[in-house]
C-alpha positions as CSV (number, residue, x, y, z in Angstrom):
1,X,54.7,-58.2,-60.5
2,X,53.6,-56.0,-58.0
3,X,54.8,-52.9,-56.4
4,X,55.9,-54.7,-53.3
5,X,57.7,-57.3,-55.1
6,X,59.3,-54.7,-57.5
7,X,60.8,-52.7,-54.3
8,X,61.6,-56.2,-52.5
9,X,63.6,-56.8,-55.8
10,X,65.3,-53.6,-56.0
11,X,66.2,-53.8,-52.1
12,X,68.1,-56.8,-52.7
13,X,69.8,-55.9,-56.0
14,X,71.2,-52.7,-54.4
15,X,72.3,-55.0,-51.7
16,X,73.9,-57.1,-53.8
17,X,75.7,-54.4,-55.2
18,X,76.7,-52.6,-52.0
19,X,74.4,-49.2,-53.2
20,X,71.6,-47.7,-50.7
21,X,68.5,-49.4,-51.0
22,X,65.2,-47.4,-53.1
23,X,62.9,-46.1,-50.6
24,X,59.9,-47.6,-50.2
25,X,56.5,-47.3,-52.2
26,X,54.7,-44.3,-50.9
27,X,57.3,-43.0,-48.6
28,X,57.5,-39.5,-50.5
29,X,53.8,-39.4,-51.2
30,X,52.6,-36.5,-48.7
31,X,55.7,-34.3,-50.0
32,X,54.5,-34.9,-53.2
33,X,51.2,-33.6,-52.7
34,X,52.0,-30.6,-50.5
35,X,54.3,-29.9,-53.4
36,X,51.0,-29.9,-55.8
37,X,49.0,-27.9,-53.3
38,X,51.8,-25.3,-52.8
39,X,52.3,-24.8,-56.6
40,X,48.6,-24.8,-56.9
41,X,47.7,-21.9,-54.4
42,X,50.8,-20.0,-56.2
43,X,49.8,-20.0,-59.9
44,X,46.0,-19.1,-58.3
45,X,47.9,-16.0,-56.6
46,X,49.8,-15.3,-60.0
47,X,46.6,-15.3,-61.8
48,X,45.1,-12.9,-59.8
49,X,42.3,-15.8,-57.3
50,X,41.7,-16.5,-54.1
51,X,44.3,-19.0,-53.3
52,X,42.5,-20.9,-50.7
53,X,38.6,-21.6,-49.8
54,X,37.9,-21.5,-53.8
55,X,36.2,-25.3,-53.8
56,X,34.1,-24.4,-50.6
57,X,32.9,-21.2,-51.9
58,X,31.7,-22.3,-55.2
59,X,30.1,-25.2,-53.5
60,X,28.4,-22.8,-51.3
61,X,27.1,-20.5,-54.3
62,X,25.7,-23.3,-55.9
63,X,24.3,-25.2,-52.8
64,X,22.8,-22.5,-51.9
65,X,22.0,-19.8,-54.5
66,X,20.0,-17.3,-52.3
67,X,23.2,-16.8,-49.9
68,X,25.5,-14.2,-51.0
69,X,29.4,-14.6,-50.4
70,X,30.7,-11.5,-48.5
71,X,34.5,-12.2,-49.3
């Protein structure tokens, strides 16, 4: 059964029983990640790093070795 189905089936059991209906597949999903992102750039704080740009500048100090990061 897929995900679709699953929610179509839950959206007419709740129905049926006169609850509110599940929200739908992926309706949370941006919240969810700027949750992860949030929590992320905190525990980098906490731990004493850069909480943003951290990706871009290690891709820049191995992409180009001779270049030196001023931050």
């Amino acid at each position: 059964m897929s995900i679709t189905q699953q929610h179509l089936l839950d959206a007419y059991r709740a129905q049926q029983l006169g609850t509110p209906a599940p929200p739908a597949p992926g309706a949370h999903d941006r919240q969810v990640v700027r949750e992860w992102r949030d929590r992320r750039e905190f525990r980098a704080v906490l731990a004493g790093r850069p909480a943003r740009g951290r990706v871009r500048h290690a891709l820049g100090r191995w992409l180009l070795p001779g270049r030196r990061a001023t931050s």
